[in-house]
KETIMAR-394833 format. One line per field, with one value per residue (C-alpha): residue number from 1; residue in one letter; x, y, z. Coordinates in pm, 1 decimal. Example, Ala and Ser with C-alpha at 12.3 -4.5 7.8 and 13.67 -1.06 7.14 Angstrom:
2
kegu = [1 / 2]
loro = [a / s]
c1 = [1230.0 / 1367.0]
c2 = [-450.0 / -106.0]
c3 = [780.0 / 714.0]
% end
This chain:
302
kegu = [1 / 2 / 3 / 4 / 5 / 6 / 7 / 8 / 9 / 10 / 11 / 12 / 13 / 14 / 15 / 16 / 17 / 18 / 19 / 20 / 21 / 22 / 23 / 24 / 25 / 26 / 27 / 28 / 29 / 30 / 31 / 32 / 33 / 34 / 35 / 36 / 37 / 38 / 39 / 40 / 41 / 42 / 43 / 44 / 45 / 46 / 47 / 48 / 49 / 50 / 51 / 52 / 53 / 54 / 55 / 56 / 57 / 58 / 59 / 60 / 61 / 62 / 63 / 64 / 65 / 66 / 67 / 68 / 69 / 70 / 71 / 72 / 73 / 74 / 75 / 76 / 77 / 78 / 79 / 80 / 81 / 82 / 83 / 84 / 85 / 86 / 87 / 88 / 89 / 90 / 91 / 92 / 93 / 94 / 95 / 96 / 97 / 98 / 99 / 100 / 101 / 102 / 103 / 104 / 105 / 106 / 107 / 108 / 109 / 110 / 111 / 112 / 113 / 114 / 115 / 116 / 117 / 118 / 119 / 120 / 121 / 122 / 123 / 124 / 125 / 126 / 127 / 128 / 129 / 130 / 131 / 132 / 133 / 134 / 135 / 136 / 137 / 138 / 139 / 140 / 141 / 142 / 143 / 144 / 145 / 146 / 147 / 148 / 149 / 150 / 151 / 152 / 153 / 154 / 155 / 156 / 157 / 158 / 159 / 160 / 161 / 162 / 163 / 164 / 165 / 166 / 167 / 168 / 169 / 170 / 171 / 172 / 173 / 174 / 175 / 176 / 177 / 178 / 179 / 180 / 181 / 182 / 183 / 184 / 185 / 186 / 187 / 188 / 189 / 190 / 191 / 192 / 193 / 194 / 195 / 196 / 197 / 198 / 199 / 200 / 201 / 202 / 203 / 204 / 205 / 206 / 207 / 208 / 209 / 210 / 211 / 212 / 213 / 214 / 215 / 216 / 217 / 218 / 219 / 220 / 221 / 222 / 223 / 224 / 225 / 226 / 227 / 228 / 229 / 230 / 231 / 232 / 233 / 234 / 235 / 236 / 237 / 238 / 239 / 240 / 241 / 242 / 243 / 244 / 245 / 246 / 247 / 248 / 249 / 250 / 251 / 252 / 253 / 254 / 255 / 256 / 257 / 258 / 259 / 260 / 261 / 262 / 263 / 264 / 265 / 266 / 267 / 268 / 269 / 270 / 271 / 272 / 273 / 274 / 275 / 276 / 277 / 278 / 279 / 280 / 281 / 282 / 283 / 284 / 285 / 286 / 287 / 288 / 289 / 290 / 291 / 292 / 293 / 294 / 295 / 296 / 297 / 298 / 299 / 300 / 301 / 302]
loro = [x / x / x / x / x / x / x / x / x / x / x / x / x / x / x / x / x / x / x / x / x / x / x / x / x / x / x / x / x / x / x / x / x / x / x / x / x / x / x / x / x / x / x / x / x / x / x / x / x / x / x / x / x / x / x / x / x / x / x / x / x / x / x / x / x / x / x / x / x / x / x / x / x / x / x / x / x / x / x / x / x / x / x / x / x / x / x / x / x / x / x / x / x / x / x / x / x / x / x / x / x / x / x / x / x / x / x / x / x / x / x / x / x / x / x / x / x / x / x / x / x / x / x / x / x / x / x / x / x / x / x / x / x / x / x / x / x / x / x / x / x / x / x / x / x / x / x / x / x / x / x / x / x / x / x / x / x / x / x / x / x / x / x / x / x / x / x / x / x / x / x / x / x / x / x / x / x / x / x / x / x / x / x / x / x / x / x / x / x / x / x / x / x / x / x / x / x / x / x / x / x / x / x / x / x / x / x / x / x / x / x / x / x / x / x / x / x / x / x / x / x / x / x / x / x / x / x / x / x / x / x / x / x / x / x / x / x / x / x / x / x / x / x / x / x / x / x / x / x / x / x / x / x / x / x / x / x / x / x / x / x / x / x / x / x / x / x / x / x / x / x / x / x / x / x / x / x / x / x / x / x / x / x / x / x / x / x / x / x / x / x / x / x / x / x / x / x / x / x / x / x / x]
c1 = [9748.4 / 9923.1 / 9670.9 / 9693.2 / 9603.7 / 9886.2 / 10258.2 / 10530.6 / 10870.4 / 10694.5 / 10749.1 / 10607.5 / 10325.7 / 10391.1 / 10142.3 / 10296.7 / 10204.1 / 10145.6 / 10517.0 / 10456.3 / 10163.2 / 10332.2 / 10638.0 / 10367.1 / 10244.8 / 10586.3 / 10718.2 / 10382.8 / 10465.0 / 10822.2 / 10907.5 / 10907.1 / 11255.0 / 11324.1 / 10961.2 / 11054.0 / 11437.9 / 11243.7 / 11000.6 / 11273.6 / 11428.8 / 11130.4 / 11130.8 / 11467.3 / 11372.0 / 11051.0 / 11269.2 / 11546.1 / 11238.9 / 11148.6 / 11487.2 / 11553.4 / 11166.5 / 11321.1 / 11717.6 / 11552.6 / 11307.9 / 11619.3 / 11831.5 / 12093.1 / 12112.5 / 12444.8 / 12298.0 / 12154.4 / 12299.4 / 12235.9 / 12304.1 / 12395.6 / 12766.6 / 12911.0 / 13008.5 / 12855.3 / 12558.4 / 12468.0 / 12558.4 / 12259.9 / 12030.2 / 12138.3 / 12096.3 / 11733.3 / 11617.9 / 11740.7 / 11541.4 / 11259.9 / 11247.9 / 11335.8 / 11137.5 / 10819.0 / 10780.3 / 10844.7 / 10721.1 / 10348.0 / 10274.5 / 10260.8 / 9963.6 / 10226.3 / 10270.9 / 9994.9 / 10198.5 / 10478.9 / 10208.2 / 10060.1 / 10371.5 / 10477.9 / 10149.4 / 10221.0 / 10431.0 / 10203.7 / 10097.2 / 10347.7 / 10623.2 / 10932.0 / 11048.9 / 11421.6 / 11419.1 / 11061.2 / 11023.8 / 10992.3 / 10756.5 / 10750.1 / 10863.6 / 11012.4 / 11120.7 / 11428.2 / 11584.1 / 11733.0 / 11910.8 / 12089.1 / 11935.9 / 12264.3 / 12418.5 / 12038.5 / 11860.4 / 11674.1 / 11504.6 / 11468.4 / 11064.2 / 11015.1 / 10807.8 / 10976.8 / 11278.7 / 11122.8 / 11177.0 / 10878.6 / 11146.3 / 11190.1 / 11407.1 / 11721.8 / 11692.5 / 11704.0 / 11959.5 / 12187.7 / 12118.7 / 12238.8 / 12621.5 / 12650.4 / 12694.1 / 12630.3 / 12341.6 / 12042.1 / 11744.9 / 11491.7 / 11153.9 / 10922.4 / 11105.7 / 11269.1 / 11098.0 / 11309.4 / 11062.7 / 11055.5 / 11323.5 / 11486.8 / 11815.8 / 11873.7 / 11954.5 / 11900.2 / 12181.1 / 12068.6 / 12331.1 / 12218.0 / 12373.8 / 12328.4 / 12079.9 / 12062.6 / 12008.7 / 12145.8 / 12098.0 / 12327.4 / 12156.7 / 12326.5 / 12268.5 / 12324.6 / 12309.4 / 11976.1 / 12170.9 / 11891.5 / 12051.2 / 12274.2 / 12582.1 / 12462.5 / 12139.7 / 12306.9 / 12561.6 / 12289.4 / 12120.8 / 12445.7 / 12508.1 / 12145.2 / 12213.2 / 12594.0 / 12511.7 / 12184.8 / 12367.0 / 12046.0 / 12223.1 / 12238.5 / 11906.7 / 11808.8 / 12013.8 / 11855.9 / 11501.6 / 11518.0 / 11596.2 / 11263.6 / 11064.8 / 11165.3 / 11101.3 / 10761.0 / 10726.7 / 10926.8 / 10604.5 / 10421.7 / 10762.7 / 10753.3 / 10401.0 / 10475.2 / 10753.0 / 10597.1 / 10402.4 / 10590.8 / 10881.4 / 10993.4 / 11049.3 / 10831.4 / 10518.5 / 10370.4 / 10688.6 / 10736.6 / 10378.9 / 10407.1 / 10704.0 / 10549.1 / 10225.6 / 10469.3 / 10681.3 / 10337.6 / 10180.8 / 10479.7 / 10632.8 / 10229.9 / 10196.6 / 10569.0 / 10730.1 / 10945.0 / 11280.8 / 11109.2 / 11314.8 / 11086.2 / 11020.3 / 11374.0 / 11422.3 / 11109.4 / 11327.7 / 11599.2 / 11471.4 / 11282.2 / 11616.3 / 11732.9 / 11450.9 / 11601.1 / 11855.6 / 11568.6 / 11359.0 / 11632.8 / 11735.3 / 11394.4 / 11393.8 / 11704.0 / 11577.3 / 11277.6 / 11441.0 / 11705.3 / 11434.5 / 11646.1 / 11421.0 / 11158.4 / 10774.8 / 10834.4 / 10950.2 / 10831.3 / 10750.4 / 10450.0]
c2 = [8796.1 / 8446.1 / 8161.2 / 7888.8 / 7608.3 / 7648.9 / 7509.4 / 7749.9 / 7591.3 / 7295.4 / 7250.2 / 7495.3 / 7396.6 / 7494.1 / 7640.3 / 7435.2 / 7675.1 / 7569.5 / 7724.8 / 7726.9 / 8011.4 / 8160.4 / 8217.6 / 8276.9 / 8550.7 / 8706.8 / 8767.9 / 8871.1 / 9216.3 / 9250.3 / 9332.0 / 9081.7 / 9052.2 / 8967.0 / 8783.8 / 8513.4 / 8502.5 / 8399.2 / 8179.0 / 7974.1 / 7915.3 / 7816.8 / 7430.9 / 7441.5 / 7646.5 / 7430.0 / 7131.2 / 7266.7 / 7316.1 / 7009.2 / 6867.5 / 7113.0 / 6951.4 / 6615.9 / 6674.9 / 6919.3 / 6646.3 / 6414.0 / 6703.3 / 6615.0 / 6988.3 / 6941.6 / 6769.0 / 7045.2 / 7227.1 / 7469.7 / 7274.7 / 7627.9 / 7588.9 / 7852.4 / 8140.2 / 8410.3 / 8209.1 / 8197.6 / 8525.4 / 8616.3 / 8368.8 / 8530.1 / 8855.7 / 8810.4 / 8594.7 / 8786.3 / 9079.9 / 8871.4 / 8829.3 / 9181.4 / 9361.4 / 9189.0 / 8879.8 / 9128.2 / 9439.4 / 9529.2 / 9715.8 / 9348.4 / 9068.2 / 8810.5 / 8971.0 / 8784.2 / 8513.8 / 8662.4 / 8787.8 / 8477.9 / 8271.5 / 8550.1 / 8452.9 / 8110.6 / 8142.3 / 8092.8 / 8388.8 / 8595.4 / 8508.9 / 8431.9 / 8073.9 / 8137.8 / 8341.0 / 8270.9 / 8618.3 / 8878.2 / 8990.3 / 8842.7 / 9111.1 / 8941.8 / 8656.4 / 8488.4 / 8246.6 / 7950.4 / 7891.4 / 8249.0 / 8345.0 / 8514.1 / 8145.4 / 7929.2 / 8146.5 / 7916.3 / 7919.5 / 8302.1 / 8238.2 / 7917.2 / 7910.5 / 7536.4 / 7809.4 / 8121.5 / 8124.9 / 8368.1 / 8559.4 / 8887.2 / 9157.0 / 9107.5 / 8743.6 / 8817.7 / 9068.8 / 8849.7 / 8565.7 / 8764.6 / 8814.7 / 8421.6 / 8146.3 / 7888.8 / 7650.0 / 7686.6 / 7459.9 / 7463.6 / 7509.2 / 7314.0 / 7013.0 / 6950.8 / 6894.6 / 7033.6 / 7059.9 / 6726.9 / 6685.5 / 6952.6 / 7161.0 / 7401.0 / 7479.0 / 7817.4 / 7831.5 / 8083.8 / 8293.1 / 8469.1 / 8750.1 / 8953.9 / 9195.9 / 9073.8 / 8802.3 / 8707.2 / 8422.6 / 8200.6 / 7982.4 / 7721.9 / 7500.9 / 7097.9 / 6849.9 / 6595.4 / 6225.3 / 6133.7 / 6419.0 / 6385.3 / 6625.4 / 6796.9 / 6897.2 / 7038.4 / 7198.6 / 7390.5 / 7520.1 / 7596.1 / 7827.4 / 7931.8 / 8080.0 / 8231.1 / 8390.1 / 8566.9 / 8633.6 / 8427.0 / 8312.5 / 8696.4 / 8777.3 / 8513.6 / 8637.1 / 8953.0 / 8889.5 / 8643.6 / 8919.6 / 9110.1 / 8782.0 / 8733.5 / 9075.6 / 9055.0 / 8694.8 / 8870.3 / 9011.2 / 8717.7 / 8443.8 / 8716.8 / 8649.5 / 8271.8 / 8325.7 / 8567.9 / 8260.6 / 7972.2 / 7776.9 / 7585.0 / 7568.4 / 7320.2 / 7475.3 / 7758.3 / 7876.9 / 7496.7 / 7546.6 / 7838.6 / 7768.4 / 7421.3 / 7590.6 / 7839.6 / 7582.1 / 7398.3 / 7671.3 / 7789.8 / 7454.6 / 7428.3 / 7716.0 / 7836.1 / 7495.7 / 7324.0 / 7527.1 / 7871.5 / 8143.8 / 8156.6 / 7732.1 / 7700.6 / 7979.1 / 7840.3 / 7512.9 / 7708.4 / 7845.1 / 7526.9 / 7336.2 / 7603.1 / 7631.6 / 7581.0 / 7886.2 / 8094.6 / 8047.1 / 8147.2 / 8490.6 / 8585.0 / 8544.4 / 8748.3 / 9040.6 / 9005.3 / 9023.7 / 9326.6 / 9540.8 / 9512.6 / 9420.1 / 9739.0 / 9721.5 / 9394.3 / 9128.5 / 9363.3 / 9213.4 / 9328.2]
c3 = [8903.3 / 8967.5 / 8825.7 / 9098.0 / 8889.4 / 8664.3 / 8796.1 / 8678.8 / 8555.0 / 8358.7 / 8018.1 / 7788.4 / 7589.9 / 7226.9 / 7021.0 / 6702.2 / 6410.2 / 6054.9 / 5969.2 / 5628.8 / 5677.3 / 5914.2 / 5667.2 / 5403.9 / 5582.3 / 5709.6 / 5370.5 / 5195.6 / 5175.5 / 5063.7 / 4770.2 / 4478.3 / 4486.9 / 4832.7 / 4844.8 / 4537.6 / 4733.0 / 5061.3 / 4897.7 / 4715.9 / 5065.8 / 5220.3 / 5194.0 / 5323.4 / 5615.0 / 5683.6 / 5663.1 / 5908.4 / 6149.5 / 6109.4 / 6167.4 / 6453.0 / 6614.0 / 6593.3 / 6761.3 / 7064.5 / 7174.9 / 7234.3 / 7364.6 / 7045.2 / 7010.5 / 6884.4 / 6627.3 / 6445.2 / 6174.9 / 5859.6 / 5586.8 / 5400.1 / 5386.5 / 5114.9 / 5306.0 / 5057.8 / 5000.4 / 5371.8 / 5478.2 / 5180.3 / 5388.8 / 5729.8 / 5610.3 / 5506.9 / 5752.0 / 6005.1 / 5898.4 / 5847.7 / 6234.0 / 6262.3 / 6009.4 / 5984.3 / 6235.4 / 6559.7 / 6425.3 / 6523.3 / 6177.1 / 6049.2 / 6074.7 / 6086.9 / 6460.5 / 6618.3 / 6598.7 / 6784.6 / 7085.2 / 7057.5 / 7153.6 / 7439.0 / 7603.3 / 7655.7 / 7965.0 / 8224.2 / 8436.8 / 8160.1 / 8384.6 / 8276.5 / 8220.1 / 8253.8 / 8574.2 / 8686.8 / 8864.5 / 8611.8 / 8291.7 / 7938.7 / 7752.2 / 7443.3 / 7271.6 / 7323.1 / 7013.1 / 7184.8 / 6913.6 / 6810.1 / 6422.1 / 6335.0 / 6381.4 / 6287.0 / 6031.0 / 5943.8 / 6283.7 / 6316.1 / 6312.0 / 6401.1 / 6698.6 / 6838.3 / 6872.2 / 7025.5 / 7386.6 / 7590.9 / 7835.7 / 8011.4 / 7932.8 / 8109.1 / 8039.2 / 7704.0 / 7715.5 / 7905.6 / 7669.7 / 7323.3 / 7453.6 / 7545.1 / 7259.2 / 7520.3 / 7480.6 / 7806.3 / 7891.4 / 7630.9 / 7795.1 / 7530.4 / 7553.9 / 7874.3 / 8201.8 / 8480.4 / 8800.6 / 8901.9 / 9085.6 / 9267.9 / 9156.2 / 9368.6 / 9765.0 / 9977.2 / 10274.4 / 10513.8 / 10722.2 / 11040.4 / 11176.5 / 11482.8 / 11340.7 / 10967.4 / 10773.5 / 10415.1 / 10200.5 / 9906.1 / 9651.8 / 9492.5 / 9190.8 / 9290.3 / 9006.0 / 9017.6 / 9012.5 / 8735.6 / 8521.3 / 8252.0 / 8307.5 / 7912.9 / 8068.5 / 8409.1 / 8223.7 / 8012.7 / 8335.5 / 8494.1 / 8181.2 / 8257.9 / 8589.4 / 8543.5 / 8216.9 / 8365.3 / 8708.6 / 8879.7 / 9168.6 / 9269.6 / 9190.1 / 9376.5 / 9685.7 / 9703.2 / 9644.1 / 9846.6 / 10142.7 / 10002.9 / 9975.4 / 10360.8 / 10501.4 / 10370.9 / 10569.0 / 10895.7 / 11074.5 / 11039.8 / 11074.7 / 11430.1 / 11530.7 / 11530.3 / 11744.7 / 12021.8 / 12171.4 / 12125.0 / 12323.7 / 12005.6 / 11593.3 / 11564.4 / 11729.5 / 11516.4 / 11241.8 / 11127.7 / 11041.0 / 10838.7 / 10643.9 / 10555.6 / 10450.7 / 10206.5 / 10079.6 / 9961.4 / 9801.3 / 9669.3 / 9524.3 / 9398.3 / 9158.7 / 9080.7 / 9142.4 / 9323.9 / 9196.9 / 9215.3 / 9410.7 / 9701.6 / 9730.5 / 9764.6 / 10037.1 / 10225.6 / 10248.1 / 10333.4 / 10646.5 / 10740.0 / 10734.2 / 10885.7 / 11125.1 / 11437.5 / 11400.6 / 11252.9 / 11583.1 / 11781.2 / 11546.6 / 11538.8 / 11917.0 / 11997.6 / 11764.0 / 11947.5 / 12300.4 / 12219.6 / 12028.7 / 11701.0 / 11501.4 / 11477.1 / 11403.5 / 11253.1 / 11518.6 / 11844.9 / 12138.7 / 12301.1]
% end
């Protein structure tokens, strides 16, 4: 159930865990081998985190690096943080787990931040831990996300928006263009770059979108999101001369509630625009389905 007092597509709020119990905890019960390996490493990772904190909330990703440089000696540290994530942070046998649910539930309404339509199902490392071990449990790195986000997001070494530090909803990045056809409608969403934006943080959301395939998902949800509007979009119609007298109405009423509790850049803010620029050429297709008895139970006229 969508909370309506909570805006999707703001910044995440961190939960900004005392790291060194949280690594603590995670390597607790390995054995004392791998547990005194882990513990000599752990200044160094809480330092990296640290230093990792400080270049995100600039956006100087670039910035960042493991400071591990002999090849043997990191693929060691790779190796074992890696499971760490694997083995022990992720797995639900473990009580360092909590942490892991805990961070999955800050997405509000458990939707996802990257695609805001689906399910947190997992965590997403914005940083990859095969390339940032260091990182692998540091919650200023752990990314609440669905499933196919996240799939999409482990074949691409391209850098995305990072959702705790980076505010993208207040301004608007995206554009629906609406094309009406005789009997059918389809729709194209396109990214367009805010003129306060840098062209590092557009580029990052432009990897975003092509990486997941958004744009497409966006396109054909946005013909479910509509058919579910059609009936209603139809009843505005049935009694009016004009756009502007009932279906202006009830797209601005959408767009508001909409741009209110997913944001102004969700999927279905942006088609609500979409047909209310649009709005014009809607009133007229809904009208001609209307008149040729096209259009089924939904746009009938009676």
């Amino acid at each position: 159930m969508i909370n309506k007092g909570i805006m999707m597509n703001k910044r995440l709020e961190r939960k900004d865990f005392n790291y060194s119990k949280v690594f603590d905890m995670a390597i607790e019960s390995y054995r004392e081998d791998t547990a005194k390996y882990l513990r000599q490493k752990k200044e160094y990772c809480l330092l990296q985190n640290n230093e990792f904190i400080s270049c995100a909330s600039v956006q100087k990703y670039n910035l960042f690096q493991e400071s591990i440089k002999e090849k043997d000696e990191f693929e060691t540290f790779k190796q074992k943080m890696v499971k760490l994530y694997n083995d022990k942070f992720s797995n639900k046998k473990y009580k360092v787990r909590e942490y892991y649910d805990e961070i999955k539930l800050i997405s509000p309404n458990n939707i996802c931040p990257y695609c805001l339509k689906r399910e947190v199902r997992n965590l997403d490392h914005f940083l990859p831990k095969t390339k940032y071990p260091s990182l692998s449990i540091s919650d200023a790195n752990l990314i609440p996300s669905c499933s196919d986000c996240n799939h999409d997001k482990l074949n691409s070494t391209k850098l995305y928006i990072n959702y705790y530090f980076e505010e993208i909803d207040d301004v608007s990045f995206m554009k629906c263009y609406v094309d009406f056809g005789n009997e059918d409608i389809n729709f194209r969403f396109e990214l367009i770059k805010p003129p306060t934006w840098e062209d590092d943080k557009f580029n990052r959301l432009t990897n975003q979108f092509e990486d997941t395939d958004l744009l497409k998902f966006y396109a054909e949800q946005a013909k479910i999101e509509y058919f579910r509007k059609e009936k209603s979009f139809c009843r505005c119609v049935k009694n009016s001369s004009s756009y502007n007298e009932r279906l202006k109405i009830e797209l601005d009423d959408l767009i508001r509630d909409e741009e209110e509790v997913l944001g102004i850049n969700s999927l279905e803010a942006t088609l609500w625009r979409g047909l209310d620029e649009s709005g014009t050429e809607l009133f007229k297709y809904i009208r001609n389905k209307q008149k040729s008895g096209a259009s089924g139970e939904n746009c009938e006229r009676k």
